[in-house]
Every structure is written in structure tokens, then in C-alpha cells.
GUVODO-743874 format. One line per 10 residues: number of its first residue (from 1); their letters; for each residue x, y, z of C-alpha. Coordinates in Angstrom, 2 decimals, decimal comma. Last residue first. Example, Ala and Ser with C-alpha at 12.3 -4.5 7.8 and 13.67 -1.06 7.14 Angstrom:
// GUVODO-743874
2	SA	13,67:-1,06:7,14; 12,30:-4,50:7,80 .
END
This chain:
// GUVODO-743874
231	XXXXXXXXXX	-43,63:27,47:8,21; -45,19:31,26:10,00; -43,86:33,23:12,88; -45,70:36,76:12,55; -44,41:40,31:14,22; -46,98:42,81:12,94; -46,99:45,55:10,44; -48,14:48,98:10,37; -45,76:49,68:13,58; -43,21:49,67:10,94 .
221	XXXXXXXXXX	-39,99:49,97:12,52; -41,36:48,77:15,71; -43,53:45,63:15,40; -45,01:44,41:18,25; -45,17:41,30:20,84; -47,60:41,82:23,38; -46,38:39,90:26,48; -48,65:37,23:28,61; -47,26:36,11:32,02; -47,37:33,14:34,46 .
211	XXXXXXXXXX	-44,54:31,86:36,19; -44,02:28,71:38,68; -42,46:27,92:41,69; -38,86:26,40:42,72; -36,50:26,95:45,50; -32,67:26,52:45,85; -30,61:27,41:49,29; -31,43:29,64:51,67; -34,88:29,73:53,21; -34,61:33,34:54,13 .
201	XXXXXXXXXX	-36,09:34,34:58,01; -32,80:34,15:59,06; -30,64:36,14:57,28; -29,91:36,38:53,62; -28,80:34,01:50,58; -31,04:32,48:47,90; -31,16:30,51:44,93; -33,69:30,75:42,00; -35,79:28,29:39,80; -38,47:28,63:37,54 .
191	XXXXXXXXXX	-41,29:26,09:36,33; -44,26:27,69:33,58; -47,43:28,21:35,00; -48,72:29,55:31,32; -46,43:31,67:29,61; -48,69:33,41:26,73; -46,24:35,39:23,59; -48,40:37,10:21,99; -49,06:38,92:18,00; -50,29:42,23:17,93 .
181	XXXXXXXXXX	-52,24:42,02:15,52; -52,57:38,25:15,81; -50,36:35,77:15,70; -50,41:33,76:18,75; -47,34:32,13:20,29; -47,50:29,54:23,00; -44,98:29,30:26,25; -41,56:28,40:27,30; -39,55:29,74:30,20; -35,88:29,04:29,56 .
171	XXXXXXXXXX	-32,95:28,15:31,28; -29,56:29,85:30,86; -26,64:28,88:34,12; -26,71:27,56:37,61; -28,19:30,70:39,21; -31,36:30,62:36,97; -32,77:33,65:39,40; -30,53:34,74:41,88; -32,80:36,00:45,25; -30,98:38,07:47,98 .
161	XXXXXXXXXX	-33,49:37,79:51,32; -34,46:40,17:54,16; -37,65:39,14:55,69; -39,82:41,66:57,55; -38,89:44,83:55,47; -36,87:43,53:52,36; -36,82:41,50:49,63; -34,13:41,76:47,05; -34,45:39,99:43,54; -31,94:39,27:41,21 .
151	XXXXXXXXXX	-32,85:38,45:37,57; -30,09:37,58:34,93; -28,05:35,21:37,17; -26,94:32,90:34,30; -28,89:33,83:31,11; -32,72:33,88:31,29; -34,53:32,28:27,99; -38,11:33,23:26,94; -40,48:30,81:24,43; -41,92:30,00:22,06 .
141	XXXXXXXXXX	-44,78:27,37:20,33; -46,75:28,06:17,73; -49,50:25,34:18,30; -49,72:23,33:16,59; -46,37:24,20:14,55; -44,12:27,09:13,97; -40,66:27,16:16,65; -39,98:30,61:17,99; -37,21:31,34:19,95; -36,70:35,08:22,44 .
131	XXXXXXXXXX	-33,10:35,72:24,13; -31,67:36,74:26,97; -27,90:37,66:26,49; -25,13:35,95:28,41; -23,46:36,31:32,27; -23,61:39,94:32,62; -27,15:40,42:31,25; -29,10:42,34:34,06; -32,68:42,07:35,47; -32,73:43,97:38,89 .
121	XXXXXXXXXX	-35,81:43,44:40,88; -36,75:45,11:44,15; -38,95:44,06:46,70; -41,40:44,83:49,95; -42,30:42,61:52,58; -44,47:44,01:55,72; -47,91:41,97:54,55; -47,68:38,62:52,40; -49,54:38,67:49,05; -46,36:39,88:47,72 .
111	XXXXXXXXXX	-46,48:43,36:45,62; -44,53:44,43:41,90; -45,39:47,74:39,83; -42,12:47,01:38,06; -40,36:44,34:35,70; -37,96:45,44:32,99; -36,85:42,38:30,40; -33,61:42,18:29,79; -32,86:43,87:26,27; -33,22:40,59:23,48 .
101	XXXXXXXXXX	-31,47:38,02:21,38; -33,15:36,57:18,59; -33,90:33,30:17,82; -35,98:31,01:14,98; -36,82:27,09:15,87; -35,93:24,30:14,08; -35,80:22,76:10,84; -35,97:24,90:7,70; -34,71:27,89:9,65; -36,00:31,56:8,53 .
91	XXXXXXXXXX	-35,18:34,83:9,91; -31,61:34,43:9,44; -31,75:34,68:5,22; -33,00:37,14:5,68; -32,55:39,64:8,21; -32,79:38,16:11,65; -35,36:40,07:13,75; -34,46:42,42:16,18; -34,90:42,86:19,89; -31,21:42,99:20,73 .
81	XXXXXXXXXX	-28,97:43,73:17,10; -27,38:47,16:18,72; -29,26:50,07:20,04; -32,33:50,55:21,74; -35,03:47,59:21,80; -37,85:47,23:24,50; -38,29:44,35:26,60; -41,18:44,99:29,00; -42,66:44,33:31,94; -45,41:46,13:34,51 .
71	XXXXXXXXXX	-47,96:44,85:36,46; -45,93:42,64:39,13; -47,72:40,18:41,04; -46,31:37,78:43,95; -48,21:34,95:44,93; -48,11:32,57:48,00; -50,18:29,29:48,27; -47,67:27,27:47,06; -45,12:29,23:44,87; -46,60:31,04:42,37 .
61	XXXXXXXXXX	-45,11:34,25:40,43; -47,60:36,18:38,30; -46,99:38,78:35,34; -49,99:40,79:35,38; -52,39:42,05:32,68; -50,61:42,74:29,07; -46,83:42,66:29,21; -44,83:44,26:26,39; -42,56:42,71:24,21; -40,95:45,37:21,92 .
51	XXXXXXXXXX	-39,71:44,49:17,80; -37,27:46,14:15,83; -37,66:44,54:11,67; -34,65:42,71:10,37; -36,49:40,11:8,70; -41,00:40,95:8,93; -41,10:38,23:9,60; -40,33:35,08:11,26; -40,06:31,33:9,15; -39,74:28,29:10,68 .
41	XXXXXXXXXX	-39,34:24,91:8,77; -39,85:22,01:11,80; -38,48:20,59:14,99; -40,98:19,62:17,23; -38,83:18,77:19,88; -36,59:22,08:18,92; -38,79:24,00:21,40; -36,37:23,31:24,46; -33,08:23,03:22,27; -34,01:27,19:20,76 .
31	XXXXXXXXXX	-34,27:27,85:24,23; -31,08:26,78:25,73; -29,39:27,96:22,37; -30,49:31,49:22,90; -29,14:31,97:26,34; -38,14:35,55:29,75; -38,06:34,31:33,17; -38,06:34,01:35,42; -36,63:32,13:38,47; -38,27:35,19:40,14 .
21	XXXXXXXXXX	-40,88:33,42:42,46; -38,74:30,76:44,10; -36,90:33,22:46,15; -40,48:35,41:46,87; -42,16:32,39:47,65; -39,59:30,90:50,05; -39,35:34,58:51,75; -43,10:34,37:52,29; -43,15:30,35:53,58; -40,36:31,54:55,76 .
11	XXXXXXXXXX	-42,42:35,00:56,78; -45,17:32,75:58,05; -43,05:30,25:59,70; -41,87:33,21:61,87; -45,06:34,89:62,37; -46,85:31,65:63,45; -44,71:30,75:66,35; -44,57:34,16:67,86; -48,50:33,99:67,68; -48,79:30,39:69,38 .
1	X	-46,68:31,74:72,27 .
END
């Protein structure tokens, strides 16, 4: 009896992870009032240069003791104004933060730390753009923002479980900038949120964990160059 009892609370405590995992993140005015706190000139060049974000190590989702890991992420531009910095005079704001809307971010390569549950993740935006902000100070600070529903995640195999990431509406996932060459963008156990619906092993209803992920920011029209928020 003891082993039917664990398995079930085991793939709860799974499932709960998963949900509260992909509250990602990764609009534009949600972020831009998050980092506005320390509301200052900010300046990002090169204006109306492409840019990519590219993960570096792992993108991890924590929620208790349960951790999901996906090694592959990106934002990449294509056509329109997504992943594009302002031309001047839009790359610079004399007191606040700098934004630019972005491609949803791709995630792949992901595993749970819980056996017999596999996913899929769908990043979408339907409901709003996602967007990157920049605010100069010390430290740089910036940040990702996730438009209504922009992430769902499907588990399946031993718990079955639909997972809406910022289901309410945009939230953002704020972090420190680096310029370097490249320049980064570190998320450091930021808090997500997510909602979920499925069968009975899912723990319907809202969940929170936290997100960890650092993304190579880089210049694409002139690969020479590099992405650099300044005062």
C-alpha cells in the first residue's frame, strides 16, 4: 500500500513543478514599469541594429525540490521591427528604461527530474508581443516580459497536465545586464506563475516557482559590434 501511496503524491508534486515551472519568462510597458524604480537617462546602441538572445548553459525551472532543464532558447529576429533596436531618437530615454519588442523565445532540449513525464512547449504571441527593457544604473538592470498566455506547456506520460504561463495577463522576468562582447541578460531565481488544467494527477489551479537563465545578447547587422545599454 505504501508504494501506491507514494506514486501518486509523487507525480502531484511533478505535475505542480512542471505547471509552476513555465511562468517564464522572457508586454513592453509591464516591464519597462518593473525597472522604472530606478528611473534614469538610458541610452541602447547600436539604434536600429537586429539583435538575437541566445541562451548560454541551461534555462532552469524550480519549484520545491523539483527542476526542469531545458538547454536550448532563443529569440531570433526575421521580419518586421521584433528584435530591433529603436532608431534614434527611440533608442535613448532620459528617464526610464529602453524597450523593444521581440520573436517568442524558442525553448527545446527540455527534461523533468521526475521519471515517465515528458513535455512540450509552445511560446506564441496571440495575446501581445514579448518584449526586452533595459534600464542603465548599478547594476544594468533588464529584463523579459511574457504577454497573456505566451508559453503553454503540455506534460505527458504519467501526468497529463495543460500549463498557461502568465495566464492573467504580461508579467515580466527581470534580471542584470552585462556589457560585454557579447553583452547578457542573467535571470537569477526570478518568480513565475502559470495555471493549469488536466486530469487527475494535475494540481489545477495557479502555481508558482522560480526561473533561472542567462541569454547572449548579439548584434546582427553588424556582428562587429555589440548590443551596449549605456546613460
Amino acid at each position: 500500500m505504501a508504494r501506491h501511496a507514494t506514486r501518486p503524491r509523487a507525480l502531484l508534486t511533478s505535475a505542480a513543478a512542471l505547471a509552476a515551472s513555465f511562468g517564464l519568462a522572457l508586454a513592453s510597458a509591464a516591464t519597462a514599469d518593473a525597472l522604472s524604480a530606478a528611473a534614469g537617462p538610458t541610452t541602447v546602441t547600436p539604434a536600429g541594429h537586429r539583435f538575437s538572445a541566445t541562451l548560454t548553459g541551461n534555462a532552469v525551472f524550480t519549484a520545491g525540490s523539483t527542476t526542469m532543464t531545458c538547454t536550448v532558447s532563443a529569440s531570433v529576429p526575421s521580419t518586421g521591427a521584433n528584435n530591433q533596436i529603436p532608431a534614434a531618437p527611440g533608442n535613448h530615454n532620459a528617464a526610464g528604461p529602453v524597450s523593444a519588442p521581440i520573436n517568442p523565445p524558442t525553448f527545446s532540449g527540455c527534461s523533468t527530474s521526475i521519471g515517465g513525464v515528458s513535455v512540450t512547449v509552445t511560446s506564441n504571441a496571440t495575446n501581445g508581443n514579448w518584449s526586452i527593457s533595459a534600464q542603465h544604473g548599478s547594476p544594468v538592470t533588464a529584463g523579459l516580459t511574457i504577454p497573456k498566455g505566451g508559453v503553454v506547456l503540455k506534460t505527458s506520460g504519467l501526468a497529463s497536465c495543460t500549463i498557461t504561463a502568465s495566464p492573467t495577463g504580461p508579467s515580466a522576468v527581470n534580471g542584470t545586464w552585462t556589457n560585454g562582447a557579447p553583452s547578457s541578460l542573467a535571470i537569477t531565481n526570478a518568480p513565475v506563475s502559470a495555471n493549469v488544467t488536466g486530469g487527475f494527477f494535475c494540481p489545477t489551479g495557479n502555481q508558482t516557482a522560480t526561473f533561472s537563465a542567462k541569454y547572449q545578447v548579439k548584434d546582427v547587422t553588424d556582428p562587429a559590434q555589440q548590443i551596449t545599454v549605456t546613460g
